[in-house]
C-alpha positions in Angstrom: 43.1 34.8 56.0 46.4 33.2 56.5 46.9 29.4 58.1 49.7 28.5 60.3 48.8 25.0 60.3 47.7 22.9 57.6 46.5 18.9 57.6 46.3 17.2 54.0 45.0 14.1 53.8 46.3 12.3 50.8 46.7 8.5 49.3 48.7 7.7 46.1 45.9 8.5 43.8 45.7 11.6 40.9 43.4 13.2 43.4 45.7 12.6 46.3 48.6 13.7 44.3 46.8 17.1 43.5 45.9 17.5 47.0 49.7 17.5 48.2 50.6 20.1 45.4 47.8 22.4 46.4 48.6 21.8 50.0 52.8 22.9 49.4 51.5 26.1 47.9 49.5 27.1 50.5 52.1 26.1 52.9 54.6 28.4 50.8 52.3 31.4 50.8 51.1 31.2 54.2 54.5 29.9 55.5 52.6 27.5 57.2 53.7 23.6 58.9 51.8 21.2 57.1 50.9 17.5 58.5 50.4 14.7 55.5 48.2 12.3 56.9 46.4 9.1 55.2 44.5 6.8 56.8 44.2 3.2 56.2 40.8 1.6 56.5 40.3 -1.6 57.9 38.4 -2.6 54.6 39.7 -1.5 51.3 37.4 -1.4 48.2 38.2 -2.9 44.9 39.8 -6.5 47.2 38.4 -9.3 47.2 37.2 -9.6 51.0 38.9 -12.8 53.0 36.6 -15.6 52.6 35.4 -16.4 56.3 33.3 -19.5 57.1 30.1 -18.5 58.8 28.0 -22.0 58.9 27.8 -22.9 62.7 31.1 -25.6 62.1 33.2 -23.3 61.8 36.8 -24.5 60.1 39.5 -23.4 62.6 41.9 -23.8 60.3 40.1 -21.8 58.0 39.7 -19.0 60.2 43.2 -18.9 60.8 44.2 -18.6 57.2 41.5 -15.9 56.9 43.0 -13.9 59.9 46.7 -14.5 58.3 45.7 -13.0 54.9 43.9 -10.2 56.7 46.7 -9.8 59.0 49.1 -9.2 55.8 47.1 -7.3 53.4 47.0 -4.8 56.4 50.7 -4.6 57.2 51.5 -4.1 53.2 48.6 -1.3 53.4 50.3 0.1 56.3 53.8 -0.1 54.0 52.6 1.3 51.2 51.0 4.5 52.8 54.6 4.8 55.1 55.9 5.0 51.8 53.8 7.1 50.1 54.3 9.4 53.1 57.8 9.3 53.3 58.7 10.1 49.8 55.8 13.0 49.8 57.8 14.7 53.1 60.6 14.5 51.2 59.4 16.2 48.3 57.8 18.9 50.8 61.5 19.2 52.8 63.5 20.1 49.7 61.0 23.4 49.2 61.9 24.4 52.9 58.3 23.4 54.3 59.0 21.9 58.1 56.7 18.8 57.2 55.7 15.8 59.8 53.3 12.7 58.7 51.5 9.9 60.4 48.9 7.0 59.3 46.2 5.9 61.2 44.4 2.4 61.0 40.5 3.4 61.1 37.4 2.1 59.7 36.3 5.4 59.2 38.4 7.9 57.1 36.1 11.1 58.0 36.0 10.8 61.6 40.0 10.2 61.7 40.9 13.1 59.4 38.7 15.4 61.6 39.8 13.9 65.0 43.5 13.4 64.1 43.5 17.2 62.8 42.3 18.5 65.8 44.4 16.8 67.9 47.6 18.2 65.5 45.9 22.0 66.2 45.0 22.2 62.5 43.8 25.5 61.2 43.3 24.2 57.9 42.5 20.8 56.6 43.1 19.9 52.8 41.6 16.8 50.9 40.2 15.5 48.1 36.5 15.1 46.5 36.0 12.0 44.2 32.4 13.4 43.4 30.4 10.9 44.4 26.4 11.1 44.4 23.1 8.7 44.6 23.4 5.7 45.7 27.2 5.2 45.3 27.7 7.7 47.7 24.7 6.7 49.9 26.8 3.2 50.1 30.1 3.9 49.9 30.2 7.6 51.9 31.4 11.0 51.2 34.8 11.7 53.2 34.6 14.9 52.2 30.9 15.8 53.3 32.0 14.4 56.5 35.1 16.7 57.2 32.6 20.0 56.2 30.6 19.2 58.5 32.8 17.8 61.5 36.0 19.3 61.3 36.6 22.1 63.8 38.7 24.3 61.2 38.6 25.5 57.7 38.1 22.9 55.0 39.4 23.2 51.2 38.3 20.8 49.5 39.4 19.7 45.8 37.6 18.3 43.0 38.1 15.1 41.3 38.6 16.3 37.5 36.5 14.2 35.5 37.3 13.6 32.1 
């Protein structure tokens, strides 16, 4: 089976970074385009969420600093994965690859990585599994399990090694 077209969806994790090296060789065996993608989400685990007042007196003021906080955690999100991006096209450039990469702002990581793929004409899509079961990933979602069973290509996905 060879893949014209391949969609990685990475972040600036170990994972992520294993992702993008798995994703260049396919490219380079399957002389293929490849789209890096990552998606920022609207709510980021491991922050401390923006204190917003919710007793019926609201503080205007308050809400105003809350809104400015949120305002610039997302722009340095939105920065950082511009960055991230940029500096893994570049890597992909100097091995010849013809490379493109975009961010999305989305609350839901699965459903953009499937939608956004399509829309690119994917044939391939390449992410990362963190291998999460039970109750963490009852809460917190499976990105992966998502993309198997929405995407309208072929989906590799790679294991988080666990030490």
């Amino acid at each position: 089976m060879s893949f014209k077209k391949i969609f990685a969806a990475v972040d600036d994790s170990e994972l992520g970074h294993r992702v993008f090296s798995q994703t260049l060789e396919l490219a380079l065996a399957n002389q293929a385009s490849v789209m890096l993608f990552h998606c920022v989400t609207l709510h980021s685990l491991g922050e401390s969420g923006v204190p917003i007042p919710v007793d019926l007196g609201m503080n205007v003021q308050l809400m105003d600093q809350a809104y400015q906080a949120q305002s610039l955690r997302m722009e340095r999100d939105i920065k950082q994965a511009e960055g991230l991006l940029q500096n893994y096209c570049d890597a992909a450039a100097k091995q010849g690859l013809q490379v493109e990469f975009d961010s999305k702002i989305d609350g839901d990581p699965g459903h953009c990585i499937c939608e956004y793929s399509q829309n690119w004409g994917a044939d391939l899509i390449v992410l990362g599994r963190r291998g999460r079961t039970g109750l963490a990933e009852a809460f917190l979602g499976s990105v992966s399990n998502y993309v198997v069973h929405h995407a309208s290509c072929s989906v590799f996905v790679i294991q988080e090694v666990k030490e």
